[in-house]
RODO-2510 file (C-alpha; in nm, 4 decimals, decimal comma):
residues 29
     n   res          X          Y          Z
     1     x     1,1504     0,7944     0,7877
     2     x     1,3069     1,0796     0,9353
     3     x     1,1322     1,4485     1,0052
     4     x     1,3732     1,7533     0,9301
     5     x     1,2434     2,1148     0,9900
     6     x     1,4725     2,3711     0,8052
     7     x     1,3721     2,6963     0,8302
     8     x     0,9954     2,6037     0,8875
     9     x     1,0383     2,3613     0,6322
    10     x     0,9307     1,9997     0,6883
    11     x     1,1391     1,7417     0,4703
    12     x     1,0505     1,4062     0,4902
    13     x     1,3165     1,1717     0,4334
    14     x     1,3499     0,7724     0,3782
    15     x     1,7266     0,7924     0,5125
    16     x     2,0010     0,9668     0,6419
    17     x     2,1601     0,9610     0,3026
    18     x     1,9195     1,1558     0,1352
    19     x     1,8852     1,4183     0,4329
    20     x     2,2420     1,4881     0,3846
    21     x     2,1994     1,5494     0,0160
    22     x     1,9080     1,8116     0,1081
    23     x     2,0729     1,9662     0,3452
    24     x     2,3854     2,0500     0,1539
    25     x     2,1516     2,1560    -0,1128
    26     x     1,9617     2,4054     0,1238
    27     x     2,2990     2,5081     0,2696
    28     x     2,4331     2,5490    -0,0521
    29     x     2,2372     2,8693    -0,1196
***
């Protein structure tokens, strides 16, 4: 499991896969 902290935000992810999907969603904005 990987830790990302976006904007003070702590996502917890099971791969890199699904990190990328958050992160285009959060980027998206």
């Amino acid at each position: 499991m990987a830790l990302y902290n976006v904007d003070g935000i702590v996502i917890r992810v099971r791969n890199f896969q699904e990190a990328d999907k958050i992160v285009v969603l959060l980027t998206r904005e």
